[in-house]
Backbone bond lengths (Angstrom), bond angles and torsions (degrees), N, CA, C in turn:
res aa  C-N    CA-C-N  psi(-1)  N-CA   C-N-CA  omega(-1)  CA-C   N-CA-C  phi
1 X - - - 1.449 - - 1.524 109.12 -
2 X 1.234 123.18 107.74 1.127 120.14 155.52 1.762 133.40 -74.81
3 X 1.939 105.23 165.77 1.791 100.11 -172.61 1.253 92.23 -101.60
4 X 1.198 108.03 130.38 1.487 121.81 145.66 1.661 124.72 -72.10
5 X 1.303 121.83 -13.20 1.613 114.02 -178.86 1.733 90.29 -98.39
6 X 1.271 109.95 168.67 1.591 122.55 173.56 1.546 108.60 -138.38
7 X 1.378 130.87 169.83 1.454 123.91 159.55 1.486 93.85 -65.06
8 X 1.492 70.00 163.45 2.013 96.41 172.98 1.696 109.36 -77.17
9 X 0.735 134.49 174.15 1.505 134.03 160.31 1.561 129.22 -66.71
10 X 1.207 108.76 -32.87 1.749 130.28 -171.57 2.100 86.09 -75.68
11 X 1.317 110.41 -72.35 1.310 102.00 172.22 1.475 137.31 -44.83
12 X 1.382 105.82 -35.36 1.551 112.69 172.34 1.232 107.98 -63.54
13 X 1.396 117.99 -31.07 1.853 112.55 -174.21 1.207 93.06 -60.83
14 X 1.853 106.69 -71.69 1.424 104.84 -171.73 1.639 132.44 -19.28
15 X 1.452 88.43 -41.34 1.380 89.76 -167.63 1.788 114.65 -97.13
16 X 1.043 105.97 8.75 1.557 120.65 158.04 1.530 109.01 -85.91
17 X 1.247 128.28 -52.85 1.051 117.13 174.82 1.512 136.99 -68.97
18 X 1.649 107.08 -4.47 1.531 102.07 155.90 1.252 123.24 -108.75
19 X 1.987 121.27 6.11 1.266 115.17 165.85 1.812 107.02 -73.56
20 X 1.721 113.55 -1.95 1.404 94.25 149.74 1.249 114.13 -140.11
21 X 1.239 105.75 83.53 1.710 102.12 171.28 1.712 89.41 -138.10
22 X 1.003 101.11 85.98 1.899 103.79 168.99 1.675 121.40 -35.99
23 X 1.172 122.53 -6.91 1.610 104.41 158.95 1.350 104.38 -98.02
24 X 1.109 142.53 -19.25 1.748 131.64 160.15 1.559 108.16 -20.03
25 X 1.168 114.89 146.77 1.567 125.58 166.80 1.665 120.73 -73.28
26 X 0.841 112.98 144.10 1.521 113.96 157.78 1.237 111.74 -33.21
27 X 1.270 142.72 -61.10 1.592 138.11 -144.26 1.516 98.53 -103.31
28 X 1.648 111.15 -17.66 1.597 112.53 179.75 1.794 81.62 -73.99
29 X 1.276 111.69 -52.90 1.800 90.05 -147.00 1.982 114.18 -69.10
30 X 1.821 101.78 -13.55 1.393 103.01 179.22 1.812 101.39 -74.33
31 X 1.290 112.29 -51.77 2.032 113.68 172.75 1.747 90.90 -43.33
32 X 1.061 123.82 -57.68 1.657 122.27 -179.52 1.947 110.81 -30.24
33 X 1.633 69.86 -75.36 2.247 84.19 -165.58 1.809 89.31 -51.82
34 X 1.299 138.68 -27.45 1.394 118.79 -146.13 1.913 87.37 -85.85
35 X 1.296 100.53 -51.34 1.782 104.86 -168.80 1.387 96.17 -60.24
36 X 1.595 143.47 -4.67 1.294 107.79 -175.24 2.035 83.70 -118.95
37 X 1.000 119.81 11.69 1.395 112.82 158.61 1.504 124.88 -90.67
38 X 1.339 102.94 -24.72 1.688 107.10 145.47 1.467 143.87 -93.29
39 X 1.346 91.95 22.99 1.680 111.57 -162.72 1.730 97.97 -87.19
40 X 1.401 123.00 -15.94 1.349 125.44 -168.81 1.609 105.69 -149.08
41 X 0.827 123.13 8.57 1.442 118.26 -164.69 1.906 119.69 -164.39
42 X 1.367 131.52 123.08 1.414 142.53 -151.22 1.544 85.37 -61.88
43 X 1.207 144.33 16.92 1.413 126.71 171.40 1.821 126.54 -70.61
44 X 1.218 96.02 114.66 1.477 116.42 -177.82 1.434 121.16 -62.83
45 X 1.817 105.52 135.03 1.413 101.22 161.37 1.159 137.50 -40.32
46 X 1.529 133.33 117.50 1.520 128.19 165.08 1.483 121.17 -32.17
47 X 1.349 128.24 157.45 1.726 106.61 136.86 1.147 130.72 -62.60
48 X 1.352 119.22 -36.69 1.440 116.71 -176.76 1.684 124.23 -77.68
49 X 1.592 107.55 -18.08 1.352 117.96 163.47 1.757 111.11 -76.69
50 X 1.272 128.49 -39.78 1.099 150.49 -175.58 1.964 108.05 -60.52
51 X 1.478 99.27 -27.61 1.585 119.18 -172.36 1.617 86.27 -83.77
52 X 1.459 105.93 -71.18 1.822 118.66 -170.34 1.354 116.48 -48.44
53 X 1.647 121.84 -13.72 1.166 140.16 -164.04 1.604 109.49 -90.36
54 X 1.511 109.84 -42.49 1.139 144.40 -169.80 1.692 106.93 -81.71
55 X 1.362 105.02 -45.38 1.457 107.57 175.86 1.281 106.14 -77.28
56 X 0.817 131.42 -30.32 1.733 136.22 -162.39 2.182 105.92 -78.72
57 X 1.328 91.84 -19.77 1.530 102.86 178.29 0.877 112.26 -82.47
58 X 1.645 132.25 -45.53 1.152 136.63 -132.17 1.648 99.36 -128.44
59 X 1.686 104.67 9.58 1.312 98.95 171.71 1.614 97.67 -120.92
60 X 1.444 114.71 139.38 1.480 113.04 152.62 1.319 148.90 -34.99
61 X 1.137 128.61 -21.82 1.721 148.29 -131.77 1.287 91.49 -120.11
62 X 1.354 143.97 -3.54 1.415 164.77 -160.93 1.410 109.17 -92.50
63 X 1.262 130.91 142.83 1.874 136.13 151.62 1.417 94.37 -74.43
64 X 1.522 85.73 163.50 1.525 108.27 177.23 1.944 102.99 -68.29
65 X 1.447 113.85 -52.41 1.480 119.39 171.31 1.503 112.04 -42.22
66 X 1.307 131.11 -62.61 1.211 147.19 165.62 1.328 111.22 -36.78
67 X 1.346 128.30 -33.61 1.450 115.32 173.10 1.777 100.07 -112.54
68 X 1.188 108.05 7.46 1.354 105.50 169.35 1.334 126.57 -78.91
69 X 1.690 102.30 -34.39 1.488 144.74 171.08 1.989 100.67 -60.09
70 X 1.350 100.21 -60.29 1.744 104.31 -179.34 1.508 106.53 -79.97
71 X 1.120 153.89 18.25 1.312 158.39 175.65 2.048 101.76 -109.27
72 X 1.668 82.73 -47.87 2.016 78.17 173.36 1.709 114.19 -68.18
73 X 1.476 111.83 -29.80 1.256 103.04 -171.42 1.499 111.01 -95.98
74 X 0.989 121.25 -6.48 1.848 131.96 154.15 1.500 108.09 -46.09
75 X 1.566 117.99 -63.88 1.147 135.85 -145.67 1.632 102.99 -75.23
76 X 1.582 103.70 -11.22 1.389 113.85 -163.80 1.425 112.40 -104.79
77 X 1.577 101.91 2.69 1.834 116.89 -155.28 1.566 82.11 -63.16
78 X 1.811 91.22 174.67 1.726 102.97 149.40 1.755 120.86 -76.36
79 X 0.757 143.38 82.94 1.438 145.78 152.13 1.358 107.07 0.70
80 X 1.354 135.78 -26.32 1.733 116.57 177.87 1.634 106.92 -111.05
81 X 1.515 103.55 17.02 1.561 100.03 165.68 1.640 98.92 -77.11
């Protein structure tokens, strides 16, 4: 099954610019690498990114970017998981 939606462009920057900004988090820069691997190309959410995506929402301790980042890669899941 391929995705038909992609990131937007404005987000893909974003999210280039904190796979290098060394105080970014770990889990910001993996929500990062995932939105700019769908930023050009039908590549689908993981499960296990799709899990990290999910936690990252539903926990507080998060930036607004950071769950902005896990909201794009939600939106990108497979739908019959």
């Amino acid at each position: 099954m391929t995705n038909s939606k992609q990131s937007s462009k404005a987000l893909a920057s974003k999210a280039a610019s904190t796979l290098n900004d060394p105080s970014a988090s770990q889990v910001q820069k993996s929500l990062a690498a995932s939105v700019l691997s769908q930023s050009s190309s039908t590549n689908q959410t993981s499960s296990e990114m799709e899990t990290k995506a999910s936690d990252v929402i539903k926990s507080s301790k998060y930036s607004d970017e950071t769950k902005s980042f896990a909201a794009s890669v939600l939106s990108q899941s497979n739908k019959a998981r």
